[in-house]
Structure formats: structure tokens, C-alpha cells
C-alpha positions as a Markdown table, in Angstrom:
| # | Residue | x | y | z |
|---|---|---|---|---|
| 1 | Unk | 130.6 | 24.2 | -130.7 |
| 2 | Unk | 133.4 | 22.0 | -131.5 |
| 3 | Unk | 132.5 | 20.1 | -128.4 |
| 4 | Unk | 129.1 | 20.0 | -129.0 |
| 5 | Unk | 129.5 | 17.8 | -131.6 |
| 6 | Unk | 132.1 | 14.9 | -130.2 |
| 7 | Unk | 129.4 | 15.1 | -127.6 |
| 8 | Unk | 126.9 | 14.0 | -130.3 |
| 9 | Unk | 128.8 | 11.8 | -132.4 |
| 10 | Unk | 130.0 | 9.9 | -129.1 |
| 11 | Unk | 126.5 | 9.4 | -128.1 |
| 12 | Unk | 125.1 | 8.3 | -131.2 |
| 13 | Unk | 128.8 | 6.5 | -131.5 |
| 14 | Unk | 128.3 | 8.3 | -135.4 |
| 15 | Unk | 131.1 | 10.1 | -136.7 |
| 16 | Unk | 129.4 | 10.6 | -139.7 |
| 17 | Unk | 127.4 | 13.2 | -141.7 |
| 18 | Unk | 124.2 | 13.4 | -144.2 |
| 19 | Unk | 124.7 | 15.8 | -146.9 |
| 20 | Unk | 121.7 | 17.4 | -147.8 |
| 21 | Unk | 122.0 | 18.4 | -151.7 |
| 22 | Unk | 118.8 | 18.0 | -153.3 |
| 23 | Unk | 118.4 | 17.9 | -157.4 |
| 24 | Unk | 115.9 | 17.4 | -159.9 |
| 25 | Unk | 116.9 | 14.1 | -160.9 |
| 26 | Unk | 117.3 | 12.6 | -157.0 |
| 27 | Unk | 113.5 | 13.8 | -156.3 |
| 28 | Unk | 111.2 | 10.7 | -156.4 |
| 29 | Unk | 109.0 | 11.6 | -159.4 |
| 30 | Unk | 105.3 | 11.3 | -157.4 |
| 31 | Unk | 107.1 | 13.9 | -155.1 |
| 32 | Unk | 107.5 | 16.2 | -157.7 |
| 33 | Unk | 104.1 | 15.6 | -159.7 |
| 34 | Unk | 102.4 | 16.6 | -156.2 |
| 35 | Unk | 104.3 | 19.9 | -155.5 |
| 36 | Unk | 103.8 | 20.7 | -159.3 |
| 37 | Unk | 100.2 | 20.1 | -159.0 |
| 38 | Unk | 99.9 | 22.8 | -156.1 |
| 39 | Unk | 102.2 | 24.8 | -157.3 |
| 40 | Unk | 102.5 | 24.5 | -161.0 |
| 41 | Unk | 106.1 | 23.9 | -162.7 |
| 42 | Unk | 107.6 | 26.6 | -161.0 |
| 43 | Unk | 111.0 | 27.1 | -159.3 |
| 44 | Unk | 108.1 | 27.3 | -156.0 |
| 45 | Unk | 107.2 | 23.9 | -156.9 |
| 46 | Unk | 110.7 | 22.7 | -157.2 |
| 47 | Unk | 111.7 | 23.9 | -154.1 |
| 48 | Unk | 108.6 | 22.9 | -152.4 |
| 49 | Unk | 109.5 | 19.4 | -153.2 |
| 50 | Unk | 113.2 | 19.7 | -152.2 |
| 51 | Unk | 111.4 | 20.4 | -148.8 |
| 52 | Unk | 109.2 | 17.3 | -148.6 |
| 53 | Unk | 112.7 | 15.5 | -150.1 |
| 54 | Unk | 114.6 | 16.7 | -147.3 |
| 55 | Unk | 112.0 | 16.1 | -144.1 |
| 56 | Unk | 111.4 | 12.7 | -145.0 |
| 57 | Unk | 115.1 | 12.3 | -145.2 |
| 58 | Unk | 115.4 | 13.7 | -141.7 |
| 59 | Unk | 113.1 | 12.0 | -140.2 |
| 60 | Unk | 114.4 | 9.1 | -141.6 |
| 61 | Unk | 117.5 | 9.2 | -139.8 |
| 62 | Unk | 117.5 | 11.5 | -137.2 |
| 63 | Unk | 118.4 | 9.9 | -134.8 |
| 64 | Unk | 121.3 | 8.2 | -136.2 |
| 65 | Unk | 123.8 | 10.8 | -136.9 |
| 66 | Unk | 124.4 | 13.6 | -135.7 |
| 67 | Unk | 124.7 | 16.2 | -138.3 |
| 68 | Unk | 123.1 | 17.6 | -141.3 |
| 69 | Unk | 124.9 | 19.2 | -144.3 |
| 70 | Unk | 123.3 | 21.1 | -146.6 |
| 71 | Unk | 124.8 | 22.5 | -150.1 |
| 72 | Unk | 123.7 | 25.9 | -150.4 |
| 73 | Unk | 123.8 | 26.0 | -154.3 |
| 74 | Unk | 121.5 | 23.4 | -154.6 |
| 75 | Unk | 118.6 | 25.8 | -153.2 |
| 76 | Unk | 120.6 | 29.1 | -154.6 |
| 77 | Unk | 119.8 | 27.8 | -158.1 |
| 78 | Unk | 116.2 | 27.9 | -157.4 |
| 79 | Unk | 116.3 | 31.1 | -156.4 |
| 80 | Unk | 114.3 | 33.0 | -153.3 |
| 81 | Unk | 112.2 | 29.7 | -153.5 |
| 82 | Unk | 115.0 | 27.8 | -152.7 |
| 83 | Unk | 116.9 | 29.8 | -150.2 |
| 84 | Unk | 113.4 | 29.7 | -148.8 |
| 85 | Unk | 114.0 | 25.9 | -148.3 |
| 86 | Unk | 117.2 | 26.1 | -147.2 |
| 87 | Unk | 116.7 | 28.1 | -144.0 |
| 88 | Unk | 113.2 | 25.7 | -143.3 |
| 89 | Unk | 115.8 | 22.7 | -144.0 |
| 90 | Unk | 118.6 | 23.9 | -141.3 |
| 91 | Unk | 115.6 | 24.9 | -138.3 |
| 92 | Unk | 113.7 | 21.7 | -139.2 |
| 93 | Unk | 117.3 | 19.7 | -138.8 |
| 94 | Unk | 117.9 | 21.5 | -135.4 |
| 95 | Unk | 114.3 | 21.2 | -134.0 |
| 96 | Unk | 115.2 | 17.5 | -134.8 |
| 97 | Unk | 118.1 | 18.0 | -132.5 |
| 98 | Unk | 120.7 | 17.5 | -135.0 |
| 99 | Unk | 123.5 | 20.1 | -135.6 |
| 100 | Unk | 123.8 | 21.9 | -139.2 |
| 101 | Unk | 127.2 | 22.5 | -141.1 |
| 102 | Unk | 126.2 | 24.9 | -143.8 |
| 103 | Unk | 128.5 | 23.6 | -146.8 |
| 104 | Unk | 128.8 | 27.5 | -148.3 |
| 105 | Unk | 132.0 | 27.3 | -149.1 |
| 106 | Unk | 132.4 | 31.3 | -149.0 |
| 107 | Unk | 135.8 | 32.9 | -149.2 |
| 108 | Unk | 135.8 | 36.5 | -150.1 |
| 109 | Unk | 137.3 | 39.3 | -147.7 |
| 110 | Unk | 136.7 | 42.4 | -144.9 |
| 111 | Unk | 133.2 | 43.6 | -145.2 |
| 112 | Unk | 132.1 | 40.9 | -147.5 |
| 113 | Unk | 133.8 | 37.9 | -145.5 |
| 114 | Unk | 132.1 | 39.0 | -142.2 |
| 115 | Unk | 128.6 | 39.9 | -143.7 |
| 116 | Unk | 128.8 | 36.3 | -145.0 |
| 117 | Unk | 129.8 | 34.8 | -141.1 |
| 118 | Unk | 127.1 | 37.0 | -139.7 |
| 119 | Unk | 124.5 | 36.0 | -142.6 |
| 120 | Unk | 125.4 | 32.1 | -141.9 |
| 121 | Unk | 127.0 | 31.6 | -138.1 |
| 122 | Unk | 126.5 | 35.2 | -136.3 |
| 123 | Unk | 123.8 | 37.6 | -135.7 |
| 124 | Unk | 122.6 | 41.1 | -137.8 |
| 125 | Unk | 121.2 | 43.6 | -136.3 |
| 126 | Unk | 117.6 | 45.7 | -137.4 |
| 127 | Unk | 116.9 | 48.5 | -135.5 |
| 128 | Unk | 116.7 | 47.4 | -131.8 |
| 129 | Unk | 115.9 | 43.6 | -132.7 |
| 130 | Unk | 119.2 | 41.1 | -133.0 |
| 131 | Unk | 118.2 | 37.6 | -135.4 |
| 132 | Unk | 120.5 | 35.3 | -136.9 |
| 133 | Unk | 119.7 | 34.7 | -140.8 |
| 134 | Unk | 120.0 | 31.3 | -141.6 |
| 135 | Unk | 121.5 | 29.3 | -138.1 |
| 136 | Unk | 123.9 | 26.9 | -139.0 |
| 137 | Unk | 126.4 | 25.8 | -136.3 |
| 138 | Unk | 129.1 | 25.7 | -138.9 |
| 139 | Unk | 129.8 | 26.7 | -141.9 |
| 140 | Unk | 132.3 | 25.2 | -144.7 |
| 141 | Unk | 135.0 | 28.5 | -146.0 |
| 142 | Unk | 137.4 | 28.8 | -149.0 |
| 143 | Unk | 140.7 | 30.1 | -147.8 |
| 144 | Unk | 142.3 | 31.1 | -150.9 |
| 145 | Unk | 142.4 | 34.8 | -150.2 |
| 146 | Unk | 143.8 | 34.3 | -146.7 |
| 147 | Unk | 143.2 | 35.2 | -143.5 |
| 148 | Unk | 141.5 | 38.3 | -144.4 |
| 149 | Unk | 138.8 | 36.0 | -145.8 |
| 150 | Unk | 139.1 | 33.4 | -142.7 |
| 151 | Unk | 139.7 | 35.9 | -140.0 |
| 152 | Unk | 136.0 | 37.0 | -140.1 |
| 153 | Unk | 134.1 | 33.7 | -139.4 |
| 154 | Unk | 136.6 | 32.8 | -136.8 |
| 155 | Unk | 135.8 | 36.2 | -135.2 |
| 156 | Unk | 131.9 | 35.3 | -135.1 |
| 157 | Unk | 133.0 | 31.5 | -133.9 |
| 158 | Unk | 134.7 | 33.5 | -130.9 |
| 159 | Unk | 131.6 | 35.6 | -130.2 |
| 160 | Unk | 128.5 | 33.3 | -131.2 |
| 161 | Unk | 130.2 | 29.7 | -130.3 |
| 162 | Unk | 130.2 | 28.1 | -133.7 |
| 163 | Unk | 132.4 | 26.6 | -135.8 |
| 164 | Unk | 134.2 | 26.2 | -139.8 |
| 165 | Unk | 135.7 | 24.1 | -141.4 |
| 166 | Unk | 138.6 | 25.2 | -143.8 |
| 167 | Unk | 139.0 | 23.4 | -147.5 |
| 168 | Unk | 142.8 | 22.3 | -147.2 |
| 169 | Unk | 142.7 | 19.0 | -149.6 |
| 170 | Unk | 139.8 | 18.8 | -151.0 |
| 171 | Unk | 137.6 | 15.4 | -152.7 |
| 172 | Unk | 137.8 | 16.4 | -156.2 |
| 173 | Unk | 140.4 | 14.7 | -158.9 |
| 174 | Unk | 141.3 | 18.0 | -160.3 |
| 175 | Unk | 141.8 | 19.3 | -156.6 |
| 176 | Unk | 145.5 | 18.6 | -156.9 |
| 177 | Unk | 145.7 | 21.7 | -159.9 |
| 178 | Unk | 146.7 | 23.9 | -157.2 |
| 179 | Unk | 147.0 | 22.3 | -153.6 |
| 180 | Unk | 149.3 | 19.8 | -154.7 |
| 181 | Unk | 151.8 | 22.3 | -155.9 |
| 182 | Unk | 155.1 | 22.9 | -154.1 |
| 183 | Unk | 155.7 | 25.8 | -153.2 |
| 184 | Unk | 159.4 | 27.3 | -153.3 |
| 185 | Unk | 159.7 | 28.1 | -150.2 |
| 186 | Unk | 158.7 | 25.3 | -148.4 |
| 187 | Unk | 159.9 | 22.6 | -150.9 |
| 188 | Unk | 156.0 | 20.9 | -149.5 |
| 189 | Unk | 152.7 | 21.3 | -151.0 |
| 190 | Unk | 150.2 | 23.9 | -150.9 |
| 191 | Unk | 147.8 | 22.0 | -148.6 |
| 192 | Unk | 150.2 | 21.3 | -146.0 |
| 193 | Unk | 150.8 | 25.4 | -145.5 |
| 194 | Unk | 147.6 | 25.9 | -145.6 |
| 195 | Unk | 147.1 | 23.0 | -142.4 |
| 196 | Unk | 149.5 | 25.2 | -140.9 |
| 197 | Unk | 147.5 | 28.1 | -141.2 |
| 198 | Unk | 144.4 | 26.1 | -140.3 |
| 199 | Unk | 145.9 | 25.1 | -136.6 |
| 200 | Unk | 146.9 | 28.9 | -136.2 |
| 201 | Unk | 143.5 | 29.8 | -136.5 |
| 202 | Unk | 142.2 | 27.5 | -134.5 |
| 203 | Unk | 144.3 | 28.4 | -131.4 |
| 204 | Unk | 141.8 | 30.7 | -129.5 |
| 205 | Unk | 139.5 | 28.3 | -129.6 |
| 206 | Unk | 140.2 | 25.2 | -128.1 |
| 207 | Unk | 138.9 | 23.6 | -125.8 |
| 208 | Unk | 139.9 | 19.6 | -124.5 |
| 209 | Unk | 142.1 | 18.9 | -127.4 |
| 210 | Unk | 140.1 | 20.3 | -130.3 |
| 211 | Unk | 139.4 | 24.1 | -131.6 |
| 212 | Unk | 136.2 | 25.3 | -133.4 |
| 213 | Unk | 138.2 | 26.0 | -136.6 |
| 214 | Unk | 138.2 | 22.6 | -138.7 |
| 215 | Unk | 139.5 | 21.4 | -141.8 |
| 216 | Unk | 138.0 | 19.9 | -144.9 |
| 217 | Unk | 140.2 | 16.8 | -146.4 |
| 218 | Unk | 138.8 | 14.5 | -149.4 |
| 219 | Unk | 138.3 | 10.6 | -148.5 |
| 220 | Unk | 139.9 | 10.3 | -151.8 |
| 221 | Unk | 143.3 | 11.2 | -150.3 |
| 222 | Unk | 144.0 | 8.8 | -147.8 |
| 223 | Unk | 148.1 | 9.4 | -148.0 |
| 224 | Unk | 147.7 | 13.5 | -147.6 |
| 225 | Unk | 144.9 | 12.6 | -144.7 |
| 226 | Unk | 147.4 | 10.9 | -143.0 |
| 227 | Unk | 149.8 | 13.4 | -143.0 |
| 228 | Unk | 147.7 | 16.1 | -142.4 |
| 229 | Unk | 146.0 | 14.7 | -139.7 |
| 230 | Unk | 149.5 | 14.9 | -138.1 |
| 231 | Unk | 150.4 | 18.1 | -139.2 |
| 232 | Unk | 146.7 | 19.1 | -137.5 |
| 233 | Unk | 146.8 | 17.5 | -134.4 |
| 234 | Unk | 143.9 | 19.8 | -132.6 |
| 235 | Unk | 141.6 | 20.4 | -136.1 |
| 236 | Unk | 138.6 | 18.4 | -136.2 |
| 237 | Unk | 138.2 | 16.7 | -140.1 |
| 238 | Unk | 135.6 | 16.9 | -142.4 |
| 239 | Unk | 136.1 | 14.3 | -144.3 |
| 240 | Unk | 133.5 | 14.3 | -148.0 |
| 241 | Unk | 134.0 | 11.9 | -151.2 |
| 242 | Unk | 132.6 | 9.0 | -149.1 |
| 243 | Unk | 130.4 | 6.3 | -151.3 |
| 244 | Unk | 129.3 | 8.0 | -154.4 |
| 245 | Unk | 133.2 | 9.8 | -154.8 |
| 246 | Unk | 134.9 | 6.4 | -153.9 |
| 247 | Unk | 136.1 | 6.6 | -150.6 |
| 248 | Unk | 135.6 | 4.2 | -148.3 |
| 249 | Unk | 135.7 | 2.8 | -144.4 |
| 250 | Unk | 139.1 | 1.2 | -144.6 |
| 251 | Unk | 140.8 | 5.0 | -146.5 |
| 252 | Unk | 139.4 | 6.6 | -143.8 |
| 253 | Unk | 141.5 | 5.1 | -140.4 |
| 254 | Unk | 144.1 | 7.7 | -140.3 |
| 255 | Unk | 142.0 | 10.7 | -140.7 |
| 256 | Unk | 140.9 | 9.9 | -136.8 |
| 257 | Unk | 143.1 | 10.3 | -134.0 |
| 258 | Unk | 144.1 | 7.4 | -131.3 |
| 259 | Unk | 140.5 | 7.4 | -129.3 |
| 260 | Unk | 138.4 | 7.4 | -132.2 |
| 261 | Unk | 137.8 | 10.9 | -132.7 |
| 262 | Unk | 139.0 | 14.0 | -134.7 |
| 263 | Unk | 137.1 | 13.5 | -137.7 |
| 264 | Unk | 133.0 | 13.3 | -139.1 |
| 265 | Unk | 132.9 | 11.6 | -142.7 |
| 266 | Unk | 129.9 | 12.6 | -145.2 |
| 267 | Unk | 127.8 | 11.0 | -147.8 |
| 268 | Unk | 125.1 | 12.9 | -150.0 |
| 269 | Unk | 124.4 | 11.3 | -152.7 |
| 270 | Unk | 124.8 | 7.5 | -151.1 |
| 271 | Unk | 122.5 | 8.7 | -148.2 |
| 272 | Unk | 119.7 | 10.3 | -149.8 |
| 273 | Unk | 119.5 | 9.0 | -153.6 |
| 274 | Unk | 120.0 | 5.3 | -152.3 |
| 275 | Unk | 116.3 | 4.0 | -153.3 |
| 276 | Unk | 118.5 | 4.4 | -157.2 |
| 277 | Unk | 121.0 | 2.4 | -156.1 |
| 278 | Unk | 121.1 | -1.2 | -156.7 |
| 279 | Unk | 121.1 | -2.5 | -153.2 |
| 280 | Unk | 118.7 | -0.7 | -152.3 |
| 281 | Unk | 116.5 | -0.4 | -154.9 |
| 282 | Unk | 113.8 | -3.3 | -153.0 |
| 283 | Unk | 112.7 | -0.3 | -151.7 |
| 284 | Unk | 111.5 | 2.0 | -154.2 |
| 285 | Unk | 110.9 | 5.4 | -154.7 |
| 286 | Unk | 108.0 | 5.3 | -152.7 |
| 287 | Unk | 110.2 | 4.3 | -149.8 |
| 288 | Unk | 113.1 | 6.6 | -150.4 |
| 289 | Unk | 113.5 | 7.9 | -147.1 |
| 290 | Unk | 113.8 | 3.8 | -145.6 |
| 291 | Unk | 116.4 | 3.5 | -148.3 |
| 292 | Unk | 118.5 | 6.1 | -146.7 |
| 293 | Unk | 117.7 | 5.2 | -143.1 |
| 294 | Unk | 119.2 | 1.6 | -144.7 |
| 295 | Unk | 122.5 | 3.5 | -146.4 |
| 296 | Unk | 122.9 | 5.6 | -143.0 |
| 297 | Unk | 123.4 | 1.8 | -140.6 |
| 298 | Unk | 125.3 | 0.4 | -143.4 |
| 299 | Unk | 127.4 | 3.6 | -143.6 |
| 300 | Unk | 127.6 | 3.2 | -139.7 |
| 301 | Unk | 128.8 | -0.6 | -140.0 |
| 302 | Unk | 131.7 | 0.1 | -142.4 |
| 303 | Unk | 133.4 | 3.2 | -140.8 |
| 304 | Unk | 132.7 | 1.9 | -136.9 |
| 305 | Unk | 134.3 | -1.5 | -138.6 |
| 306 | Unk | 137.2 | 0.0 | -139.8 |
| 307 | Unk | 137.9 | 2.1 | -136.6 |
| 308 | Unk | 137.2 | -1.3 | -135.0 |
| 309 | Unk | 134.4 | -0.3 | -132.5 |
């Protein structure tokens, strides 16, 4: 899987992602009147709308990048309606040829870690027919409870060919609470043993350079990216808190390895709310998904800039 996507992001020369987190207040308001007009105020007619949101979005920029990333709490909180729209969002995405990290951010343990990998990545089976549940290609994980609650996706990455990415220092000021904090043993931080772990896991699955088990490490942490991006020398690096969280193409140099690769950078909320952004508010709601099409190439122009290419 892992090698599926350098082979995307080196032909689309796109090392970058599209976070798909739809909310009320991003929805272009004629979008919303329409679905509530077929299907009243409902959470159907919410969802309904994050739908139309999210095609026109892909469409928009599909081929540009080469990754989607939906938040699966933005549909959760509308309920069936919404999980609804968050399996049509991930087999539209792929139909579209793009490759889907499921940002899900599960981390429980035994039965409940792997019915969560088979849910997202693997397969369940009913009686004598196999399906997989929602299809993403990867799936983001919370490793606070250890490798009983990692050790179950990378099982299904083994056996299906997909892939996670592990939170080890993540975007969010507060982040530093508890993986900035040194441990006794080590006399390092947190987020550096759990790099450590991250590589472990990852062993059994490499292939050319890079294994299928990833890490997650905030833009807003260039230092620690720099560091852990040598401490992680065959982990792949999704790299959020692009644009709307403050990080920007010049932070983001030593997350990637000598050739260019080793790391995939998202924006959400600069990619698909963009028509309420200032510079690119000439478009308009009307014309939301050309505003993101327009944040996507200048998203393109500042990363491939920084890595010089």
C-alpha cells in the first residue's frame, strides 16, 4: 500500500493530501437550502449536503493529488445519515482513482482494536459472503494503549495490503501535555519512544525503503519533525496543521527524506472552505469547488517550492 502511494504522489509530483471534514458552517448556504428542501431540516438533509460538498470537491481536484482524508466524526455526528456519507465519500474518492486515509483515529485493544481494522482496512465475514465495511486504504490509529491496540491494524495491513499511520507528535498546541514529557527512563520525550515503537512495527512491512505502518507528526513542529524523521528513517509522515493550523511549505523540508519523499502534507479547512478565504473569495460560494481546485495548485507551488522541485 505504502508503495501505492509514492507511486501516486510521484506521478502527480503531489505529496500532499485533501482532508475531507465537512461542517455546517463550511457548506455553501444554497447547498444546504436544496438538500433541506428535499429532505427537510433533518440530520438526512445535512448529510445529504455534506455529500454534494464533498463530490464537487473531488471532482474539483481529482486529479491533482493523490489522496483523500476524511474525518470520521464529522459524519459520526450526523449519525446513520452521516456514516451513510462517509462510506459513499471514500468509494466515490476511489472510483475517482484516488487513495483514502480514513482519519479515525481509533485506539482501543484485542477484540475491539481488530473489529475496528477489519470495520475500516480488512474484511468481515457473513455467512459464506466476505465485504469490507467502509474501504479505506489507511487508516489514522491512537497508540496510547500500546501495541495491543496497534498490533491489530498492522495484522490486517499484513493480510489485506493497507496501511496506518500512528499519532506520535501530533498538530495541536496542547499536544505537548503528554508527548513532550520525558520520561525517566529515557531522559527523551514521549514522542520519540513512541517513533521507536512506530519503526518496530513497521518492520514486516517494508518494502523499497518504506513500511505500511506510518506516522502522524504536526507541521507545527518543525524541530521534533526533524528529529523524528531521523529517528524514523523507513516510516512514511503524515504531516496535518498545514494552512488553517499555521504550518507552512518552508517548516515542512525536513519532514522529507533526501529524494523528495517520505512524507504527504494535509490541508482541510484551506482546501475545501477556501471560497471564505480572502484570496479566494473572487470566487464565491457558488464556485466553491474552483476555490479549492485554486488552494490545491497554490498548496502544490509552496511545498514543491520549498523541496525545490
Amino acid at each position: 500500500m505504502i508503495k501505492r502511494l509514492i507511486r501516486e504522489i510521484q506521478k502527480k509530483n503531489a505529496p500532499i493530501v485533501v482532508g475531507l471534514d465537512p461542517q455546517m458552517a463550511l457548506i455553501p448556504q444554497k447547498l444546504l437550502d436544496k438538500n433541506y428542501q428535499q429532505y427537510g431540516q433533518t440530520l438526512e438533509g445535512a448529510a445529504n449536503a455534506f455529500w454534494d460538498f464533498n463530490r464537487a470537491i473531488i471532482d474539483a481536484v481529482c486529479d491533482l493529488i493523490p489522496a483523500v482524508k476524511p474525518q470520521s466524526a464529522m459524519y459520526e455526528r450526523l449519525g446513520l445519515a452521516g456514516e451513510a456519507v462517509y462510506h459513499k465519500t471514500i468509494s466515490y474518492a476511489r472510483d475517482k482513482g484516488l487513495l483514502v486515509i480514513g482519519d479515525i483515529k481509533r485506539g482501543d485493544i484485542g477484540s475491539t482494536s481488530a473489529a475496528y481494522a477489519d470495520g475500516h482496512l480488512g474484511l468481515v465475514t457473513v455467512g459464506e459472503k466476505v465485504y469490507a465495511p467502509f474501504g479505506e486504504d489507511f487508516a489514522t490509529v491512537n497508540p496510547y494503549m500500546g501495541t495491543d491496540a496497534v498490533g491489530p491494524f498492522v495484522n490486517v495491513c499484513k493480510a489485506q495490503d493497507k496501511g496506518i499511520f500512528v499519532l506520535v507528535k501530533t498538530s495541536n498546541p496542547s499536544s505537548g501535555e503528554f508527548q513532550d514529557q520525558i520520561l525517566a527512563e529515557t531522559g527523551k520525550p514521549l514522542y520519540e519512544s513512541v517513533a521507536y515503537m512506530v519503526e518496530k512495527w513497521g518492520e514486516e512491512t517494508r518494502e523499497d525503503g518504506y513500511s505500511d505502518v506510518g506516522a502522524v507528526v504536526g507541521a507545527t513542529y518543525p524541530r521534533q519533525g526533524k528529529r523524528l524523521r531521523e529517528l524514523m528513517p523507513h516510516t512514511y509522515i503524515l504531516v496535518p496543521g498545514y494552512g488553517a493550523q499555521g504550518g507552512r511549505g518552508s517548516d515542512l523540508t525536513h519532514f522529507f527524506d533526501k529524494d523528495g519523499l517520505g512524507a504527504i502534507v494535509n490541508s482541510s479547512r484551506g482546501i475545501i472552505a477556501a471560497y471564505q478565504k480572502d484570496n479566494y473569495a473572487g470566487f464565491g460560494a457558488e464556485h466553491f469547488a474552483e476555490a479549492s481546485r485554486q488552494a490545491v495548485l497554490d498548496m502544490l507551488a509552496d511545498i514543491n517550492g520549498a523541496l525545490g522541485r
